[in-house]
C-alpha positions in Angstrom: 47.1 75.8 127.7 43.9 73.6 128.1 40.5 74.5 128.5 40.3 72.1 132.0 43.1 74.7 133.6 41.2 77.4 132.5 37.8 76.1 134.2 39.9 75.8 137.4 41.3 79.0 137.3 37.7 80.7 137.0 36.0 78.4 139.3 38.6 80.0 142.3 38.3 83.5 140.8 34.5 83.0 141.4 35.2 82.2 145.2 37.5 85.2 145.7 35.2 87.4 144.1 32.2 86.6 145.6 34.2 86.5 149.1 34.9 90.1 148.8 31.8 91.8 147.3 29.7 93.9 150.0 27.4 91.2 150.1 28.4 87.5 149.4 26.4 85.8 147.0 26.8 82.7 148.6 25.9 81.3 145.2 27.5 77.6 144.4 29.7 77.2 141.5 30.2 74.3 139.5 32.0 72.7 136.8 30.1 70.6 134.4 32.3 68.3 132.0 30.8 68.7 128.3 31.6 65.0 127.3 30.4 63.8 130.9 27.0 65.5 130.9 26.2 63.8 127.1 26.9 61.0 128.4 25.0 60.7 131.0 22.1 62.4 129.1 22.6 59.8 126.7 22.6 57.0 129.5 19.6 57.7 131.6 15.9 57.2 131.2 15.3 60.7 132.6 16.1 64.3 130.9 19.4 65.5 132.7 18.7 69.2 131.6 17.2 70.3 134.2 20.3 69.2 136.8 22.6 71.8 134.1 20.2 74.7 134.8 20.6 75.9 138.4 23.5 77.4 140.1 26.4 79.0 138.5 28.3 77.2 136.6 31.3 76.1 133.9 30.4 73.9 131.0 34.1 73.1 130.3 35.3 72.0 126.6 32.2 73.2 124.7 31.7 72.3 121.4 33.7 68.8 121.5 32.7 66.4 118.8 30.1 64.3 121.1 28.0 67.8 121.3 28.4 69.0 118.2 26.5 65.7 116.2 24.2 65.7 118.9 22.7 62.7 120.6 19.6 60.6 119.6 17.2 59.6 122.2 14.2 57.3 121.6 15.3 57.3 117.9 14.8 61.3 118.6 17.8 63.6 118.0 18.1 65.6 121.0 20.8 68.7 121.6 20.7 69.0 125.2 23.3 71.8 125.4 20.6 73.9 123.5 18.1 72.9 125.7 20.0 73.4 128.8 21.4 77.4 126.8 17.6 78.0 126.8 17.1 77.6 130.2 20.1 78.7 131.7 19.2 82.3 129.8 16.1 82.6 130.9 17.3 82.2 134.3 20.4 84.6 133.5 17.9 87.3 132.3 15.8 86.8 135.6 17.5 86.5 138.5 21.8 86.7 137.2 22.4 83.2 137.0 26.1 82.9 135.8 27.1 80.8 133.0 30.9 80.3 132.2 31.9 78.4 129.3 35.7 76.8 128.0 36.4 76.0 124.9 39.4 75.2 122.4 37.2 76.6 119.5 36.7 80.1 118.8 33.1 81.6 120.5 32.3 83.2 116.8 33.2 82.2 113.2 36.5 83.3 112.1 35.9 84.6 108.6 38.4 86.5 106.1 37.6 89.8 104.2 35.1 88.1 101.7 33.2 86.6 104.4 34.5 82.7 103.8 34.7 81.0 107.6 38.0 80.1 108.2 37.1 78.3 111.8 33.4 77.8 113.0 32.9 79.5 116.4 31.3 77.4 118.8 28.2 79.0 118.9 27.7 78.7 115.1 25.8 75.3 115.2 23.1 76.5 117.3 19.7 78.3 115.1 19.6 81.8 115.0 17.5 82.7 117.8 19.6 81.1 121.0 23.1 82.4 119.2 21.4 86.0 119.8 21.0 84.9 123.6 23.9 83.8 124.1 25.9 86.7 122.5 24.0 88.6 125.3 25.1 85.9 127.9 28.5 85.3 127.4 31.5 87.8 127.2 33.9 86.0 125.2 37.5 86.5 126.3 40.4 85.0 124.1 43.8 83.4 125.3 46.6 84.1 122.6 48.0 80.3 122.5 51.4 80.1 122.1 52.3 76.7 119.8 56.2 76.4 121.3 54.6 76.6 124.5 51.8 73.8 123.9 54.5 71.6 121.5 56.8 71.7 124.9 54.3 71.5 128.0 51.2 70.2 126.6 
């Protein structure tokens, strides 16, 4: 079961849903590619954050190698998935901008009954102060994989 299916899937629930509320939202949706949107940060002489931070939208495969060294920039290492997190929550928190996110990697650490991690969560590699934002943004939901199913079909 890949992430990319997942994205798919949510990006038509998000139609039918806002089809039959009372009042449509009429609000775009949009998938954003994780290794895509480094690149192209990487790649351009201008900031790209700020085309990440309107409408709602998917950030699909979060936390894939290119994003989790970061990027440098002018000699400068830059994390524009923070930078765009920032934003997008204080647009969440003000007018209900909707943030969906895919990933292969757990949202949290997984950590035994002494407290060793097991498997870094996603949001792990961001400081302290946006991982409490986006615990309040995001609603993780978990798919139980099953490995006969990905060793035969994936």
């Amino acid at each position: 079961f890949r992430s990319t299916t997942l994205a798919r899937a949510v990006q038509h629930l998000h139609a039918v849903i806002g089809q039959h509320q009372k009042t449509p939202t009429g609000k775009h949706f949009k998938i954003s590619d994780t290794r895509k949107m480094y690149k192209d940060f990487r790649y351009t002489d201008r900031p790209v954050t700020a085309h990440y931070t309107f409408d709602d939208r998917l950030f699909d495969d979060v936390g894939a190698p290119e994003e989790i060294t970061g990027i440098k920039v002018f000699g400068e290492q830059r994390d524009p998935m923070a930078e765009i997190m920032w934003e997008r929550h204080g647009k969440w928190s003000r007018s209900g901008l909707l943030t969906y996110a895919t990933s292969n990697l757990p949202f949290e650490d997984i950590v035994d009954e002494q407290g060793n991690v097991l498997f870094a969560g996603w949001i792990s590699r961001f400081e302290e102060r946006l991982q409490m934002r986006l615990r309040e943004m995001f609603t993780p939901v978990f798919f139980p994989v099953n490995e006969n199913l990905i060793r035969n079909h994936g």
